[in-house]
N, CA, C and O atoms as CSV, one atom per row, in Angstrom:
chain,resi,resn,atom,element,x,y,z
A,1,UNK,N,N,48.026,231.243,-48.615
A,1,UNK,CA,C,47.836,231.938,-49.875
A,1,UNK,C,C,46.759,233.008,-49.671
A,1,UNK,O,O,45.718,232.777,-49.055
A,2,UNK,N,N,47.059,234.183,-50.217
A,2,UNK,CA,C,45.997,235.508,-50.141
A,2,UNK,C,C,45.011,235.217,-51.336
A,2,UNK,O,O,43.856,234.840,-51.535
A,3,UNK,N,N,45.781,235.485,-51.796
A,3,UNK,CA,C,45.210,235.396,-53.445
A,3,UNK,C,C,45.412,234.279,-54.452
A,3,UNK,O,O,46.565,233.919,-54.693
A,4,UNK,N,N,44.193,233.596,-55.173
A,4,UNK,CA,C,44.127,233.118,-56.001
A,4,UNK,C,C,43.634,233.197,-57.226
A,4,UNK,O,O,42.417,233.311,-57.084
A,5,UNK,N,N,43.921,233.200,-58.426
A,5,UNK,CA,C,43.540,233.301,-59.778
A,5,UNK,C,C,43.112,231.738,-59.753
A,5,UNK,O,O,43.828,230.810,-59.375
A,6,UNK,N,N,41.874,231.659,-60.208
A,6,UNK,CA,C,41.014,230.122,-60.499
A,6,UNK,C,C,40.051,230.671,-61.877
A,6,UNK,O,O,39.331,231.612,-62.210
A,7,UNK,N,N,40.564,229.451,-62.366
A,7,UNK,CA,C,40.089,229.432,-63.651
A,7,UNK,C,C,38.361,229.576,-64.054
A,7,UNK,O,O,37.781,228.882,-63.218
A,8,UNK,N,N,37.500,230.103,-64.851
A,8,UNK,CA,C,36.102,230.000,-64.386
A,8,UNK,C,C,35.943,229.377,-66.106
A,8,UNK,O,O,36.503,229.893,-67.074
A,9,UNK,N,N,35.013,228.123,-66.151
A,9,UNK,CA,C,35.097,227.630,-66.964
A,9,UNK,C,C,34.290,228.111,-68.369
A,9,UNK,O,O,34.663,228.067,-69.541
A,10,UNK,N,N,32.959,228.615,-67.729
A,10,UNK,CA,C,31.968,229.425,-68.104
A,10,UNK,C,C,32.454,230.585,-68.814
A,10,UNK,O,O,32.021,230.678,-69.963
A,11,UNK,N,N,33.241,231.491,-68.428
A,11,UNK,CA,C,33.802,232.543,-68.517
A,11,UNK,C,C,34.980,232.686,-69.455
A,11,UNK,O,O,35.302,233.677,-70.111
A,12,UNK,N,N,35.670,231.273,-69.375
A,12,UNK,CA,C,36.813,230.923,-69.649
A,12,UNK,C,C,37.665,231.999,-69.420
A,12,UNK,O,O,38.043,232.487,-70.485
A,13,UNK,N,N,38.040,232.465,-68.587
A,13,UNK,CA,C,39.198,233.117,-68.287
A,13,UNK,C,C,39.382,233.257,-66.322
A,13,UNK,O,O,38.409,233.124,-65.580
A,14,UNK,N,N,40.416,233.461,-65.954
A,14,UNK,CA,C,40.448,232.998,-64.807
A,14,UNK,C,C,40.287,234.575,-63.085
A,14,UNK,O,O,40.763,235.709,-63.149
A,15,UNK,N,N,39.797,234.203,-62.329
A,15,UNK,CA,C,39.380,235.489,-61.595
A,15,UNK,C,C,39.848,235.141,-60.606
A,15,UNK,O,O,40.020,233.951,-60.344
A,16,UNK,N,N,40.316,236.572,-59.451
A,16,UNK,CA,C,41.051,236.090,-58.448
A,16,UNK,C,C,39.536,235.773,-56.899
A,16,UNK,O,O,38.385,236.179,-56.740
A,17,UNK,N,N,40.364,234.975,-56.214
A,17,UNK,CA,C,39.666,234.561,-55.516
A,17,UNK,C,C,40.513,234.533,-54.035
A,17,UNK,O,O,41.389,233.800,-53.576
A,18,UNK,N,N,39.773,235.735,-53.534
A,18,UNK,CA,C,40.988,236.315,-52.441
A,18,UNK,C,C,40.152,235.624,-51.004
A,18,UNK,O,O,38.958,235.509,-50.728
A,19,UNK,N,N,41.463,235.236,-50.259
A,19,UNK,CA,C,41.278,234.394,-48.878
A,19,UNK,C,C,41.312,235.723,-47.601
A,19,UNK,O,O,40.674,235.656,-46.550
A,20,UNK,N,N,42.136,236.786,-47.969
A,20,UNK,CA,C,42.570,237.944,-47.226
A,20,UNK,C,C,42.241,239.535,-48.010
A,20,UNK,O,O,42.372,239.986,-49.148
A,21,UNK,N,N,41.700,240.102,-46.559
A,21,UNK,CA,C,40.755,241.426,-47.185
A,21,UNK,C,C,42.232,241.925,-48.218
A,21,UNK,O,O,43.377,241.474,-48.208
A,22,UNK,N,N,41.562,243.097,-49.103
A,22,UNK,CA,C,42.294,243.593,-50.224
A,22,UNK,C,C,43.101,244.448,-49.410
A,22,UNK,O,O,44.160,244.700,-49.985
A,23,UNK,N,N,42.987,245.061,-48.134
A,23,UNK,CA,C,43.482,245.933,-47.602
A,23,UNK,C,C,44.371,245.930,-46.463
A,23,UNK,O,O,45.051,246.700,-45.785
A,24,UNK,N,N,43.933,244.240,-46.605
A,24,UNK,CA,C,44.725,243.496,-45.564
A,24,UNK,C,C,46.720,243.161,-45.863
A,24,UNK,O,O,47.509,242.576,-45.119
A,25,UNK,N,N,46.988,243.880,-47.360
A,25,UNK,CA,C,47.696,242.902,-47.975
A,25,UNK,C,C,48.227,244.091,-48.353
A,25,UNK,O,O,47.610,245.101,-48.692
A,26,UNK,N,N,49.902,243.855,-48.247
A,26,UNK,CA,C,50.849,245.070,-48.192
A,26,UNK,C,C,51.069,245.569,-49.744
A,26,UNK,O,O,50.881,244.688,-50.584
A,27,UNK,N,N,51.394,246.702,-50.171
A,27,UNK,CA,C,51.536,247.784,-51.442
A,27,UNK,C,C,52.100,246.546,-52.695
A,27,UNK,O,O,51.641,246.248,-53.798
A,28,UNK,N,N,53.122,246.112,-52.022
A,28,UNK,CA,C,53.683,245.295,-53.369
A,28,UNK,C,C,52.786,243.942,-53.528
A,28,UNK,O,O,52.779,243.421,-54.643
A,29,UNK,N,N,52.046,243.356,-52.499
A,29,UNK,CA,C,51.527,241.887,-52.893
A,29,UNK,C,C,50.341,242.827,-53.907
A,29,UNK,O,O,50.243,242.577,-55.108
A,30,UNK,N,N,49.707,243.635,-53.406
A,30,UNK,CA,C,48.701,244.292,-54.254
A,30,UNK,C,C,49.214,244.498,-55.340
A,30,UNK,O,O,48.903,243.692,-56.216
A,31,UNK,N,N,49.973,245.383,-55.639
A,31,UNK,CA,C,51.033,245.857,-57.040
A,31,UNK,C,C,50.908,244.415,-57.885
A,31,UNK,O,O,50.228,244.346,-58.909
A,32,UNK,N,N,51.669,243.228,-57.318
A,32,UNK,CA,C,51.454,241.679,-58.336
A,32,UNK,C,C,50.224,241.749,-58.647
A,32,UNK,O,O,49.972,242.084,-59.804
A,33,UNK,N,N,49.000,241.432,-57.636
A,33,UNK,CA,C,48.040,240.938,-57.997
A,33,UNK,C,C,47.921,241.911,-59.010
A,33,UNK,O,O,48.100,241.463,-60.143
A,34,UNK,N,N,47.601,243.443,-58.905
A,34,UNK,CA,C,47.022,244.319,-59.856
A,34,UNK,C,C,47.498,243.909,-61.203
A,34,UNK,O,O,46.616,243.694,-62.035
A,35,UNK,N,N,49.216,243.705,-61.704
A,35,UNK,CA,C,49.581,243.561,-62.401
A,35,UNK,C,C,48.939,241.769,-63.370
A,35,UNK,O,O,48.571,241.572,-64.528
A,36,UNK,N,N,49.048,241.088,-62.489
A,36,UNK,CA,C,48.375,239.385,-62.765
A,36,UNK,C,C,46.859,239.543,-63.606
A,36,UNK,O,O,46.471,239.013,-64.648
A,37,UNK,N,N,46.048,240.731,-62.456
A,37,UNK,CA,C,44.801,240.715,-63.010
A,37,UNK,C,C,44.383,241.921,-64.514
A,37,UNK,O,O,43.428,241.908,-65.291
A,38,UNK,N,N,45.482,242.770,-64.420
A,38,UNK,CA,C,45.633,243.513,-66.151
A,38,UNK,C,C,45.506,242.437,-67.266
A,38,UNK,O,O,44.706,242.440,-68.201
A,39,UNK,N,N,46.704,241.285,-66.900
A,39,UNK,CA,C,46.970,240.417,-68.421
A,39,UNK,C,C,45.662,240.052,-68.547
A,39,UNK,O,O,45.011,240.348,-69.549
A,40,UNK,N,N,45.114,239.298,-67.421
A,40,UNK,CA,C,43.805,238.735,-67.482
A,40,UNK,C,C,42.926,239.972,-68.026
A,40,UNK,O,O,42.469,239.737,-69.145
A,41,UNK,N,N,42.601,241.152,-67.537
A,41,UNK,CA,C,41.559,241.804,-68.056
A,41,UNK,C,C,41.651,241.870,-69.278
A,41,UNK,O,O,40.686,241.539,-69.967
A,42,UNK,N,N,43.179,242.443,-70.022
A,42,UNK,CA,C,43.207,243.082,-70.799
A,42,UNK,C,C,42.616,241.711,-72.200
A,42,UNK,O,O,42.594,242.024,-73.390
A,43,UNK,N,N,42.260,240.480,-71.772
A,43,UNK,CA,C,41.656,239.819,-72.786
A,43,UNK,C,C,40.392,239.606,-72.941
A,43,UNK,O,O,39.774,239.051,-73.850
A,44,UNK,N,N,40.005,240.170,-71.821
A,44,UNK,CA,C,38.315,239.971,-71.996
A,44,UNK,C,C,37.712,240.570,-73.344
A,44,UNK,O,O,36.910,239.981,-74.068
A,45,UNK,N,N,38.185,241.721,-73.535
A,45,UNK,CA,C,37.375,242.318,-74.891
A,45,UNK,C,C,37.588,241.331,-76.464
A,45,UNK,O,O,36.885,241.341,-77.474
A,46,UNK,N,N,38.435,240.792,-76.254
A,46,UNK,CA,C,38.770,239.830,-77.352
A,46,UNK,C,C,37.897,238.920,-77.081
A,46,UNK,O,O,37.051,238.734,-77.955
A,47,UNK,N,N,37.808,238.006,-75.714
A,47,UNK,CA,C,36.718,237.077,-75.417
A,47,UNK,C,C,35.523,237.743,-75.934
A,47,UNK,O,O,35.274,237.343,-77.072
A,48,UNK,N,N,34.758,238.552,-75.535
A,48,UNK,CA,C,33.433,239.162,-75.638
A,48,UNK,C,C,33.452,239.689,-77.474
A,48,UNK,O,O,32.346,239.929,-77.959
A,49,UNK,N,N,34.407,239.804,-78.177
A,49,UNK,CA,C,34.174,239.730,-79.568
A,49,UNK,C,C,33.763,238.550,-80.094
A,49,UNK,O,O,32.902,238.516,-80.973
A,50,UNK,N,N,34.578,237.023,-79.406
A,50,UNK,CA,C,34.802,235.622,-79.688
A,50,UNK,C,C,33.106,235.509,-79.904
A,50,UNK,O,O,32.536,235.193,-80.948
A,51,UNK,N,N,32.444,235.883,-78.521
A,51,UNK,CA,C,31.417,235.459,-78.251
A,51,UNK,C,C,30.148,236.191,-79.166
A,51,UNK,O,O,29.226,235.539,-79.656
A,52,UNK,N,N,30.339,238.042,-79.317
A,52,UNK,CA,C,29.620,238.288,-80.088
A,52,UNK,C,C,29.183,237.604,-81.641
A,52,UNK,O,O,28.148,237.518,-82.302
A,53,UNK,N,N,30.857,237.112,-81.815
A,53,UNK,CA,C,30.355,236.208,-83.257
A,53,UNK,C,C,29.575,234.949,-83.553
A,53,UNK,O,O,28.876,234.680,-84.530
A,54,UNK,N,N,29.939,234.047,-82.181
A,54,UNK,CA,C,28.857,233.270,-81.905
A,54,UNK,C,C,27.325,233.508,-82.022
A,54,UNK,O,O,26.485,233.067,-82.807
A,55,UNK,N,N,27.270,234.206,-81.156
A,55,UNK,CA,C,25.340,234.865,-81.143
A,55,UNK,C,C,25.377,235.373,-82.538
A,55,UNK,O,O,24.370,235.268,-83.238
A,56,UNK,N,N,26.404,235.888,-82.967
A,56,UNK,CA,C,25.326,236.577,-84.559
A,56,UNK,C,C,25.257,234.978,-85.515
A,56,UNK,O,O,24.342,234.893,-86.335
A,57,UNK,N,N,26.003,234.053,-85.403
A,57,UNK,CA,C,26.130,232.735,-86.094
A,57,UNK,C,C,24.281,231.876,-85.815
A,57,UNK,O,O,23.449,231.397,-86.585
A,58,UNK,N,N,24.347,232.037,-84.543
A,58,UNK,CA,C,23.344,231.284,-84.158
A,58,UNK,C,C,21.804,232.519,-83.861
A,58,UNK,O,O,20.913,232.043,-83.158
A,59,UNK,N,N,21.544,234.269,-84.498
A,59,UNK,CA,C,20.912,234.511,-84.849
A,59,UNK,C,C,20.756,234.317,-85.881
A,59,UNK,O,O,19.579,234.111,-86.178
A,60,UNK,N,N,21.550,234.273,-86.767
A,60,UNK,CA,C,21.360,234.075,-87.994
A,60,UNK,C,C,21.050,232.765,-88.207
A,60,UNK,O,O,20.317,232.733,-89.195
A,61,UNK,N,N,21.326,231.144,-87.579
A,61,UNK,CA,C,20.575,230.348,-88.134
A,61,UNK,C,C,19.021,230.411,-87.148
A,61,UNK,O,O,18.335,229.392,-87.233
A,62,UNK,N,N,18.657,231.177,-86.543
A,62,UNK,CA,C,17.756,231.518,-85.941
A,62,UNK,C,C,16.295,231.813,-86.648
A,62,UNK,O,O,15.161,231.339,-86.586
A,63,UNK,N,N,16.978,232.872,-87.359
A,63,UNK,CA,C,16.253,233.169,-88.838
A,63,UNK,C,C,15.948,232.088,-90.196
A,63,UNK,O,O,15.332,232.462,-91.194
A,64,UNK,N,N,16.264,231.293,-90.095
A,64,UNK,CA,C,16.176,230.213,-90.860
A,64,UNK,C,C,14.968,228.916,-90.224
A,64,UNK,O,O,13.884,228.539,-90.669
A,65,UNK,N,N,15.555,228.616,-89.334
A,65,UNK,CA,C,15.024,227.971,-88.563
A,65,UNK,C,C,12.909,227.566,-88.404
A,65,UNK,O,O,11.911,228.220,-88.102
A,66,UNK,N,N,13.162,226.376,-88.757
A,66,UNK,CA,C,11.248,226.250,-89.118
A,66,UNK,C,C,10.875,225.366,-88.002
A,66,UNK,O,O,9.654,225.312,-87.855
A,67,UNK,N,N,11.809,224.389,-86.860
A,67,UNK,CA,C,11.457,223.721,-86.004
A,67,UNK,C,C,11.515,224.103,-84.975
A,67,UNK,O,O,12.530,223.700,-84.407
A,68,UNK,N,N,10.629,224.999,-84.126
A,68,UNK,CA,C,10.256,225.321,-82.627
A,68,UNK,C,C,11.314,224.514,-82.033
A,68,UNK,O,O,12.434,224.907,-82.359
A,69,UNK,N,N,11.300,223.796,-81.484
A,69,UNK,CA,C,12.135,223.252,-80.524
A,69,UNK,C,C,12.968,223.866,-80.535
A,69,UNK,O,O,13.191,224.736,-79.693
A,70,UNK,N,N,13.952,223.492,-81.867
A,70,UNK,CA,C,15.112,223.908,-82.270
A,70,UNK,C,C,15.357,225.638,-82.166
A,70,UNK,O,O,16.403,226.280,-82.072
A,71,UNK,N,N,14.456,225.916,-82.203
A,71,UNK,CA,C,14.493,227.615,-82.525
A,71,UNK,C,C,14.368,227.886,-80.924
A,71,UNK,O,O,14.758,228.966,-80.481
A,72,UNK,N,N,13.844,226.939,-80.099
A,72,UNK,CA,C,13.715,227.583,-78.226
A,72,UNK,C,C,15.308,227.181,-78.006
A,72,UNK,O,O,16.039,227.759,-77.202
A,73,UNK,N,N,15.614,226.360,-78.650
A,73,UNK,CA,C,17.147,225.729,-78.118
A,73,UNK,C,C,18.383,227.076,-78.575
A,73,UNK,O,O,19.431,227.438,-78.040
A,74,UNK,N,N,17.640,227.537,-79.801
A,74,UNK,CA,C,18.967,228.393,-79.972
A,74,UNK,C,C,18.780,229.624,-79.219
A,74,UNK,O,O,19.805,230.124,-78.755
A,75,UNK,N,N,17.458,230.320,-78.965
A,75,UNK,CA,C,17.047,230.880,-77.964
A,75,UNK,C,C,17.757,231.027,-76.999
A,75,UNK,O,O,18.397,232.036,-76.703
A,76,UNK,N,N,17.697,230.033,-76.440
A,76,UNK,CA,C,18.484,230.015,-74.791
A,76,UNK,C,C,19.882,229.711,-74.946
A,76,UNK,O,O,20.645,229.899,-73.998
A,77,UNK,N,N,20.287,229.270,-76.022
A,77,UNK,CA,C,22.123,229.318,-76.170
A,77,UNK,C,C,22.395,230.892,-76.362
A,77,UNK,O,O,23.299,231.499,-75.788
A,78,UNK,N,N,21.386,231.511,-77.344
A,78,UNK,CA,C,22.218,233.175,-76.956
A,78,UNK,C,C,21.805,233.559,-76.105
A,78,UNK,O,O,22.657,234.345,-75.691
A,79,UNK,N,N,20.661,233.575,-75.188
A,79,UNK,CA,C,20.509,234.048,-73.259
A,79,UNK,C,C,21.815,233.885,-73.033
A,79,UNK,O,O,22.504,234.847,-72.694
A,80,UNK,N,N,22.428,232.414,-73.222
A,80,UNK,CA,C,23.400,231.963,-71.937
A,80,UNK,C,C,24.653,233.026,-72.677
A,80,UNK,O,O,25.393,233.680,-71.942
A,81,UNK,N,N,24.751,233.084,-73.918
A,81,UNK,CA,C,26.299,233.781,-74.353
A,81,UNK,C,C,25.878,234.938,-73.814
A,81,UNK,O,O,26.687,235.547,-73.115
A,82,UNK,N,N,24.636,235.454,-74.000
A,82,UNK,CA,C,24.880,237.459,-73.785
A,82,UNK,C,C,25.190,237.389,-72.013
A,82,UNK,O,O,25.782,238.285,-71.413
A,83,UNK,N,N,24.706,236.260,-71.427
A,83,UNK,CA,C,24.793,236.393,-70.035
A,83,UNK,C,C,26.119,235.977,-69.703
A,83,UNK,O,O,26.426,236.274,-68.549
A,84,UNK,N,N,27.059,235.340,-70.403
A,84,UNK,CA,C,28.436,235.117,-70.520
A,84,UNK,C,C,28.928,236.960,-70.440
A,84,UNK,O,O,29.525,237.667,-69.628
A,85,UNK,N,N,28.333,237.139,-71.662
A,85,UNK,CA,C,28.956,238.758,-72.050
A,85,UNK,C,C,28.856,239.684,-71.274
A,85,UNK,O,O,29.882,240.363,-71.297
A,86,UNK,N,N,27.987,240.114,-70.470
A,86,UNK,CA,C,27.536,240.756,-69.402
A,86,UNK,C,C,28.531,240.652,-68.171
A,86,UNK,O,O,29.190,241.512,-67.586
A,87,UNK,N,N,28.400,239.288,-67.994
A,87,UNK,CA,C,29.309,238.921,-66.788
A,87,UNK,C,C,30.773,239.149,-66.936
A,87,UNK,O,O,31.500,239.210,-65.945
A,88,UNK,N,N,31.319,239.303,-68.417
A,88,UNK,CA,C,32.624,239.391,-68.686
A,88,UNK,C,C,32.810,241.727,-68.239
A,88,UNK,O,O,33.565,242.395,-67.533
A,89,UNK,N,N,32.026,241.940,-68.857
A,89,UNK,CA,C,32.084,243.751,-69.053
A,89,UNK,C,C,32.034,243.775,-67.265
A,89,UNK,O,O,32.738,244.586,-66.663
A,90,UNK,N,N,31.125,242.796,-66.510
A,90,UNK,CA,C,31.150,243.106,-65.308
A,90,UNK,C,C,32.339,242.829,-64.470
A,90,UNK,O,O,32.470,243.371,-63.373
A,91,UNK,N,N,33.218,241.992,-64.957
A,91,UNK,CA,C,34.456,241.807,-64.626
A,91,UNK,C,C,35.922,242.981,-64.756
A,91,UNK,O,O,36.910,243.278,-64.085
A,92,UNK,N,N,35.108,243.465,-66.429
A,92,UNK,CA,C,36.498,244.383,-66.910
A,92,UNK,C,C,35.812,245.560,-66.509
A,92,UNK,O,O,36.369,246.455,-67.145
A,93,UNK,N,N,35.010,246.010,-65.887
A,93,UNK,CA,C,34.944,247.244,-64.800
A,93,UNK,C,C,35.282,246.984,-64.019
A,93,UNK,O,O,34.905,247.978,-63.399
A,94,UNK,N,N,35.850,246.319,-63.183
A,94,UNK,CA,C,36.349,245.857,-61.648
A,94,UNK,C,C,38.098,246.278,-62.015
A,94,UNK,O,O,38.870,245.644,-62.735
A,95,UNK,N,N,38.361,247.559,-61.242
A,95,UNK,CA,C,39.203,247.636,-61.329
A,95,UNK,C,C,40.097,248.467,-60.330
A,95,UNK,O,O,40.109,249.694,-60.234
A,96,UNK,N,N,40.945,247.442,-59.505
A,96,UNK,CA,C,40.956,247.846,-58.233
A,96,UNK,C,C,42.248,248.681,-57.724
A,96,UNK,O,O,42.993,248.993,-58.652
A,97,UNK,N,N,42.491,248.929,-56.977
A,97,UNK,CA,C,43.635,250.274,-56.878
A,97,UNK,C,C,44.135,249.806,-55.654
A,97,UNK,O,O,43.528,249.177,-54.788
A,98,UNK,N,N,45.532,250.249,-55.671
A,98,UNK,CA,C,46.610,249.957,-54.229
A,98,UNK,C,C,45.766,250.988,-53.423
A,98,UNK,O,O,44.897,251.819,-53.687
A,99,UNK,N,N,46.413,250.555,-52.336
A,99,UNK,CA,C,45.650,250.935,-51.187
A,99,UNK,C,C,46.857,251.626,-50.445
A,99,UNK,O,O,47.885,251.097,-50.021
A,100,UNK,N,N,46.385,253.223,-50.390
A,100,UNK,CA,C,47.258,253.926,-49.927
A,100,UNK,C,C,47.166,254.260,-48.548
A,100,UNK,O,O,46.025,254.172,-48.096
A,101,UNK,N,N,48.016,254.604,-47.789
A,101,UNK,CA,C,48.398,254.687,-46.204
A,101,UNK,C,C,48.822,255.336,-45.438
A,101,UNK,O,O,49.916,255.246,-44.882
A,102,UNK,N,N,47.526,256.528,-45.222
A,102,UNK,CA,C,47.951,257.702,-44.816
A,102,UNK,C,C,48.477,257.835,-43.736
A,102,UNK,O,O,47.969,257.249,-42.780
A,103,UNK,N,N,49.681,258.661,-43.542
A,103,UNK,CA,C,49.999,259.124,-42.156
A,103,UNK,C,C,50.181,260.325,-41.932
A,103,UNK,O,O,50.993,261.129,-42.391
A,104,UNK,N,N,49.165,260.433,-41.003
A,104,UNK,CA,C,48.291,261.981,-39.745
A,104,UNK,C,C,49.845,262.464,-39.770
A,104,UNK,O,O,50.837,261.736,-39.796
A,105,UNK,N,N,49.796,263.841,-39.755
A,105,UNK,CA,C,50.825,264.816,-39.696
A,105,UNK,C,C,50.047,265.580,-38.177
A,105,UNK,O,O,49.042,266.194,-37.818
A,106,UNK,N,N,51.233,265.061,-37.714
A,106,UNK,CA,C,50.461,265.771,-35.943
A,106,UNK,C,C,51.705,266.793,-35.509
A,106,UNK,O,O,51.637,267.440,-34.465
């Protein structure tokens, strides 16, 4: 197997996880993957809305909030979502292109 799509749990959505260089791997296996990894991209922005609504849920009981503890706890649950979010935009810029194959005109 070249390529694998594995699920990332964190992320919840799944990323490929390649055994063989990208360039190693002829026009059409690339063409699938490219095509496999669109469906997948094209949901991240829906994920990263999912998540923006979260963090505004839990700023907002943030603002309420009179017990320290509780207020470091929600703290670090939106660290971990914006660092979810980050990692997702860093995913849907990755966007990779067939690999074309020039031949020298001699």
């Amino acid at each position: 197997m070249d390529v694998e799509f594995v699920y990332d749990f964190r992320l919840q959505i799944s990323l490929p996880r390649f055994h063989t260089a990208w360039d190693e791997l002829d026009q059409d296996r690339q063409a699938q993957i490219l095509r496999s990894w669109e469906e997948i991209r094209g949901n991240i922005p829906e994920r990263v809305k999912e998540l923006e609504a979260v963090i505004n849920e839990k700023q907002a009981a943030l603002t309420e909030e009179l017990n320290f503890e509780r207020s470091c706890h929600l703290n670090s649950e939106i660290a971990e979502l914006a660092s979810i979010i980050n990692d997702l935009w860093i995913w849907f810029r990755l966007n990779p292109s067939l690999t074309t194959t020039e031949k020298s005109s001699s």
